[in-house]
N, C-alpha and C positions, 0 to 999 in steps of 0.2 A: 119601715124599711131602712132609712135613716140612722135608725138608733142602732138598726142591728149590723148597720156598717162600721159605725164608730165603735159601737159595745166590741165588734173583732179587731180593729184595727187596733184601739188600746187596749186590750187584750196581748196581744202581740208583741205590742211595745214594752208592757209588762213583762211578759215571757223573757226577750232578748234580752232585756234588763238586768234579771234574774240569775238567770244563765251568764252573764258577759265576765263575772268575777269582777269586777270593779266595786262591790261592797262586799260586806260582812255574810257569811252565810243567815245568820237573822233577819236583815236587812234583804237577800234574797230570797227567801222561805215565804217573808208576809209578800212580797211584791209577783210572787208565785203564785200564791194563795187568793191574789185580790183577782189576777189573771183569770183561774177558775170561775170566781163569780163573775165574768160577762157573758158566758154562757156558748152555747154551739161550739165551735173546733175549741175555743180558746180555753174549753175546759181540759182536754187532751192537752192544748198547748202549756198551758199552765200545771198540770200533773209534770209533764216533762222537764219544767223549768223550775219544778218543786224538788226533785230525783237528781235535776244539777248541781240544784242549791246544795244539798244534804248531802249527797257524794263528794263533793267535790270537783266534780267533773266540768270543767266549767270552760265556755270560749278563751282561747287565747288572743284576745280581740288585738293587745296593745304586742306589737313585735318589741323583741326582746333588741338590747343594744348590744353591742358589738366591744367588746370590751379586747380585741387583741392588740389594740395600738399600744 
């Protein structure tokens, strides 16, 4: 039961990862891809954070600066 708490939670962690734009879409695709393999939701979550990767479509985690001074 254990395993399959961690197997989602890093799952997940992966996913967000992925998804966040702060790497390379390569570097988001495998990290998408590993997501899948822990199995139960994190395989949907990881399809999704594979679709972010590749599209582009990715969190805007970091706010952007304010450049009008």
């Amino acid at each position: 039961m254990l395993r399959l708490i961690l197997g989602q939670a890093v799952g997940a962690y992966l996913t967000k990862t992925a998804a966040s734009g702060r790497h390379s879409r390569l570097v988001s695709a495998i990290l998408a891809l590993a997501a899948t393999r822990m199995g139960g939701a994190s395989k949907l979550m990881g399809l999704w954070g594979l679709l972010a990767a590749l599209t582009g479509r990715r969190d805007q985690a970091r706010p952007r600066q304010d450049r009008s001074i």
